[in-house]
N, C-alpha and C positions, 0 to 999 in steps of 0.2 A: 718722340715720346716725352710727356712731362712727367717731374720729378715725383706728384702725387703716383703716377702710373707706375713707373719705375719702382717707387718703394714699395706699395704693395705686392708687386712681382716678386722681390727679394724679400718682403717678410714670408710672403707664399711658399716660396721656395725652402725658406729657411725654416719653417714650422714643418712642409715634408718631409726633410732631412731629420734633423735634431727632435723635434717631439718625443714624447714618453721615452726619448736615451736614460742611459743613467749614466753619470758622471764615475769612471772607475779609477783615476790616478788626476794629480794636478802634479808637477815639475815641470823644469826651467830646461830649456831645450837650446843647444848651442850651436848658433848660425855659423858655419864654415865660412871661414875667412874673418868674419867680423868679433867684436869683442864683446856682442852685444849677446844676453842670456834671456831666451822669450819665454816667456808663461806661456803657459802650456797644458792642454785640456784633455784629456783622454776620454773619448765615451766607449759604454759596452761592444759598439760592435767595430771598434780599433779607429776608428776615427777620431782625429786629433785637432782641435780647434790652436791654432798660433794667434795671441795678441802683438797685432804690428801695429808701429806706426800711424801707417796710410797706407791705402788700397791697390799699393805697388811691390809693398812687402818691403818697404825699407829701414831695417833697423826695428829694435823690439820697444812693442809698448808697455802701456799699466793698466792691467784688469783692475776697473773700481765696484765696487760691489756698495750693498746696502746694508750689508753686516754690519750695526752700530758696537763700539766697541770691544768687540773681537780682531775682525780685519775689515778693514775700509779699503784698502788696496794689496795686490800684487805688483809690486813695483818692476819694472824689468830692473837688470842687473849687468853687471859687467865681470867677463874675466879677470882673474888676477896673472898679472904676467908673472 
């Protein structure tokens, strides 16, 4: 399958899923074992979007958004020991 195919598949999927949700909490969510704090998406009906890395789930990323001036990112974060 090429990758034109593939993406459309996955934005398909992803518009099934997620469409008209509504977004009901955002918090930082702590990977067991790691020191690493993932942003964190909560929709209405309990599903929870995690920002990783990469498509293996290792380690937490950074939500960047188009908010000018307000917030441009959700940074991922770190435990404090």
């Amino acid at each position: 399958m090429d990758i034109n195919t593939r993406k459309i598949l996955h934005e398909d999927k992803a518009i099934e899923l997620l469409q008209g949700k509504t977004i009901t909490n955002v918090f930082y969510t702590e990977e067991q074992g790691q020191y690493h704090l993932i942003p964190t998406i909560e929709l209405d009906n309990q599903t929870l979007l995690y920002v990783q890395s990469d498509d293996e789930g290792n380690g937490a990323g950074t939500l960047h958004t188009n908010i000018e001036g307000a917030m441009y990112v959700m940074p991922q974060m770190y435990k404090e020991n």
